[in-house]
C-alpha positions in Angstrom: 14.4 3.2 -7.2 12.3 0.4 -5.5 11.2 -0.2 -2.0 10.9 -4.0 -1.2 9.2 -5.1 2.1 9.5 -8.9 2.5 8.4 -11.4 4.6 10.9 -14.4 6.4 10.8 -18.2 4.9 9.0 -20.6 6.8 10.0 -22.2 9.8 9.2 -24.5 11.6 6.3 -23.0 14.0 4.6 -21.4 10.9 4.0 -25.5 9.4 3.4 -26.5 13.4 0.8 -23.7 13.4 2.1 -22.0 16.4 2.6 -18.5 17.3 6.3 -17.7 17.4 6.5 -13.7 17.9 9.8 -13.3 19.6 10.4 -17.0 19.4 13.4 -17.5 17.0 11.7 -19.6 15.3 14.2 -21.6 12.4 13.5 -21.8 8.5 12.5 -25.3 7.6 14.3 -26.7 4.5 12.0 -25.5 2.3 12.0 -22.1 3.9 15.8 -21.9 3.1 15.0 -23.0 -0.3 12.4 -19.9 -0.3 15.0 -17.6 0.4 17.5 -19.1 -2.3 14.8 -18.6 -4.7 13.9 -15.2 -3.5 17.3 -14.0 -3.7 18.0 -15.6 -7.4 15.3 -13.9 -8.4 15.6 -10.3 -7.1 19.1 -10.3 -8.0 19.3 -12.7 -11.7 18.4 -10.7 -15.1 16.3 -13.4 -15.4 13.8 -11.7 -12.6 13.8 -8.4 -11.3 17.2 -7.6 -11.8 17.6 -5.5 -8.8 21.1 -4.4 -7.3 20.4 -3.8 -3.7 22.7 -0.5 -1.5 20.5 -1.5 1.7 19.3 -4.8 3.3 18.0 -4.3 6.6 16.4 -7.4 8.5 15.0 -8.6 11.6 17.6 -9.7 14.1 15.5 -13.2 14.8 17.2 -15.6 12.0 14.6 -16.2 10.4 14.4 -13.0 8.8 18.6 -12.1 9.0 19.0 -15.9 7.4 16.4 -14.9 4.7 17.8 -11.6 4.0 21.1 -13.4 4.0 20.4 -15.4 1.3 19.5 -12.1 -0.5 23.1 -11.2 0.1 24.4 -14.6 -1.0 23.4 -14.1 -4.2 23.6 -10.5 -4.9 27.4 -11.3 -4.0 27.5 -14.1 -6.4 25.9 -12.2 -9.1 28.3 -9.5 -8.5 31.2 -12.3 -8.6 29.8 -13.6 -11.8 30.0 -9.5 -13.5 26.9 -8.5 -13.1 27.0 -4.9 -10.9 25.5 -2.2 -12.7 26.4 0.4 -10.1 29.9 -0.2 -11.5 29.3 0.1 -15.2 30.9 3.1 -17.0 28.2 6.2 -17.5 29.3 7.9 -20.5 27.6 11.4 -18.8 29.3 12.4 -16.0 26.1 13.9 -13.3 28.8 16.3 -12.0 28.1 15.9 -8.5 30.0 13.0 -7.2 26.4 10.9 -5.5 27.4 8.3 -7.6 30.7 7.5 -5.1 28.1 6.8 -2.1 25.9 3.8 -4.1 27.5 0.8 -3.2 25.7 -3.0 -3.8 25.3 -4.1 0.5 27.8 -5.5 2.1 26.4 -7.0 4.6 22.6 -7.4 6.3 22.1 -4.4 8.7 20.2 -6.9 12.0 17.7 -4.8 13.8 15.8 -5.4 17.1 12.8 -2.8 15.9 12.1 -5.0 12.8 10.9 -8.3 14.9 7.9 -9.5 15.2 4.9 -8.8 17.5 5.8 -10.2 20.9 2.8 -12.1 22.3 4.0 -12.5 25.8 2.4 -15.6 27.5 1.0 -17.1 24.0 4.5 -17.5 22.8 4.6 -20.5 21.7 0.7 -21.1 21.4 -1.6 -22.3 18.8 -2.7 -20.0 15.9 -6.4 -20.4 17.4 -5.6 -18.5 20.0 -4.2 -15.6 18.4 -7.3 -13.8 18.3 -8.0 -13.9 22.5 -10.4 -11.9 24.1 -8.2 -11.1 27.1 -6.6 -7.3 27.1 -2.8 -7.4 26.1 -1.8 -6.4 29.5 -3.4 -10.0 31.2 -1.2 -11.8 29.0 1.8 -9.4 28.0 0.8 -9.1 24.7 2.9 -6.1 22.8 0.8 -3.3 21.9 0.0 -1.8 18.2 1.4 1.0 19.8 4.3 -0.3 20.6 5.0 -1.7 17.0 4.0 1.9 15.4 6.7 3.3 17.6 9.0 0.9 16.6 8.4 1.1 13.2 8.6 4.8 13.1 12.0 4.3 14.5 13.5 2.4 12.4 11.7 4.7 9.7 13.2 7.8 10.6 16.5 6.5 11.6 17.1 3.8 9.0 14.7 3.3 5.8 13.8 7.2 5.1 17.4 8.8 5.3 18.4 5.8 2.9 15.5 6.0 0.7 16.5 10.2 0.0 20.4 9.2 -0.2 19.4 6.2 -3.1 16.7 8.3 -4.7 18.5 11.5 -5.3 21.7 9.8 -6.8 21.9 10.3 -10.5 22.7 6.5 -10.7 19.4 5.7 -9.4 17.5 7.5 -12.2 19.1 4.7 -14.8 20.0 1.8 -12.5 17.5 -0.7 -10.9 18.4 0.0 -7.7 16.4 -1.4 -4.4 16.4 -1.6 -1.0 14.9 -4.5 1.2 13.2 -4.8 4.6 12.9 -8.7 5.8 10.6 -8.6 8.5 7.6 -10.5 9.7 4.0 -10.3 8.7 2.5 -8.4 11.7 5.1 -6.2 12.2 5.1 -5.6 7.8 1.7 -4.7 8.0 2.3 -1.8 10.7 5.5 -0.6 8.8 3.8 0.0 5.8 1.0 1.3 7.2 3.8 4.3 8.5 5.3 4.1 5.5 2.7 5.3 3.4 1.5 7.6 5.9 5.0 9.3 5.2 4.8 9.4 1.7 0.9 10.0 1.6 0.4 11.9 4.3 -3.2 10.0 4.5 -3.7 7.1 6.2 -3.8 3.8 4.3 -6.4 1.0 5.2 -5.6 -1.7 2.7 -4.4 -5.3 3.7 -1.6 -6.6 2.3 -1.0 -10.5 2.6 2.5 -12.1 2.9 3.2 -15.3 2.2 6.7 -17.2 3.1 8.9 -14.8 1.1 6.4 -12.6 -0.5 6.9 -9.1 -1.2 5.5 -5.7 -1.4 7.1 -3.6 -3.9 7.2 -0.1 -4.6 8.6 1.8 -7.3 9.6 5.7 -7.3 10.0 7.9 -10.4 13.7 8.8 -10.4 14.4 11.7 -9.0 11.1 13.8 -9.4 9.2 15.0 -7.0 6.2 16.6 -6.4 4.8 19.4 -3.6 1.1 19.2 -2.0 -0.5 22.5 -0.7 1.1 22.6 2.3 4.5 22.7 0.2 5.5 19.2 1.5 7.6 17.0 -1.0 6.3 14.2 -2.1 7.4 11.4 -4.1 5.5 10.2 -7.3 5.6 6.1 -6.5 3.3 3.4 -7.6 2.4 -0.2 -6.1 4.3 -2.7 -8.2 3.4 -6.1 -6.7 1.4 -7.1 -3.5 2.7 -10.4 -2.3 4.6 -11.2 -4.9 5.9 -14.9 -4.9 6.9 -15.2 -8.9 10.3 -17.1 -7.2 8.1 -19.5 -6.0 6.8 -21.4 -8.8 7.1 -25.2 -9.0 8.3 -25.4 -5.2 6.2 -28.4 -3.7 4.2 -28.5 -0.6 5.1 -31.0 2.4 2.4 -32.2 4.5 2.1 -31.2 7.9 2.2 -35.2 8.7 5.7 -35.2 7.0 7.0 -32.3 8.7 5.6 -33.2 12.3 7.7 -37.1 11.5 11.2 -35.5 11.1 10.9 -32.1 12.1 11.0 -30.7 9.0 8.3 -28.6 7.3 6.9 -27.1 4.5 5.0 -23.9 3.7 1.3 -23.7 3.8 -0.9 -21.3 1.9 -4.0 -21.2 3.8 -1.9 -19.8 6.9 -3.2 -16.5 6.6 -6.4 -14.7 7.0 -7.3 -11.4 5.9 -5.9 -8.3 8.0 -3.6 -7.4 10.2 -2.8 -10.0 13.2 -3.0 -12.5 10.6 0.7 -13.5 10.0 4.0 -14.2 11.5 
């Protein structure tokens, strides 16, 4: 089973380097040609391969019109033949889980998954993402207010699906996933929980996300293991950090270009290391 945590096209305020927290900020051209390629990719046998029970996005569009895509093309993959979930076994697992893994239906939009809200700097430019004032002067939302939100959405959405996907025999010979399309602030924060769920240690890396990029992880089917509290614990490893494999060959616009018809491009050197760093 794999865990995918993804990160929106580009829009328009990301090439306009401003900050667009709550702002529903829309995908450029090129960001809806990100999100074709993205879900080509995750869903062709030419790439990962993936058939996905659980999409969950943002509800700003440009995470639900990214994770859409994902959709689009798992459904015309699925059109074409390609659904593994429906394939004959041959072994019979006795149980009946295999009834309840479905390929997604539809995008499940959720408030909890949307970006930091940076109150009167809405809007702004990136150099002031980084202000000295306290949230409070400027109605800033709090890293305690994300970790509460992700947590939500962790214990009522992602966790209760990733036990349902990971203990159906299916999943132990089908390469299932589920996807999160969020937004780089907020991904940071939700992996940061995540881990801490599965760990039960904090985790300090950074991860970057690009425009589409993805953090993947990957659980041994159905194994498990207990720590010395008698906790279970899943064996998982880090597949890809940022991956943007789907990306390749997709040319830059410059900001010139984008600023003339209102159309932009994505731009590498938007991020900086750490956490505040994306949107």
């Amino acid at each position: 089973m794999n865990l995918l945590l993804i990160r929106h096209g580009e829009t328009v305020d990301n090439v306009a380097h401003r900050l667009a927290g709550v702002t529903d900020s829309a995908l450029t051209p090129n960001g809806s040609l990100q999100a074709a390629r993205l879900g080509a990719y995750l869903t062709s046998k030419h790439g990962e391969n993936f058939t996905l029970t659980h999409i969950y996005s943002s509800d700003l569009q440009r995470a639900a019109k990214t994770a859409g895509a994902i959709l689009e093309a798992q459904s015309a993959a699925i059109a074409n033949g390609q659904n593994p979930l429906a394939e004959p076994r041959g072994v019979d697992e006795g149980n009946g889980d295999n009834a309840s893994l479905e390929p997604a239906e539809d995008v499940l939009r959720l408030p909890d998954l949307r970006e930091m809200d940076f109150g009167s700097e809405e809007g702004a430019p990136y150099r002031r993402a980084h202000s000295s004032r306290p949230d409070f002067e400027n109605g800033r939302e709090t890293t305690e207010s994300m970790v509460a939100r992700a947590n939500r959405f962790l214990n009522q959405h992602l966790l209760p699906a990733l036990v349902a996907v990971h203990m159906a025999p299916v999943a132990s010979v089908v390469n299932v996933a589920i996807a999160v399309v969020s937004h780089g602030i907020f991904l940071q924060i939700l992996r940061k929980q995540l881990m801490r769920h599965l760990r039960y240690l904090p985790d300090s890396r950074k991860v970057r996300w690009s425009n589409t990029g993805y953090f993947h992880l990957r659980f041994d089917p159905r194994t498990k293991w207990t720590d010395s509290r008698g906790l279970a614990l899943w064996p998982y490893s880090i597949h890809g950090i940022n991956v943007t494999t789907h990306l390749t060959g997709i040319r830059k616009t410059a900001a010139k270009d984008a600023a003339a018809d209102g159309t932009q491009r994505r731009i590498d050197e938007f991020f900086k290391a750490g956490e505040g760093s994306a949107l």
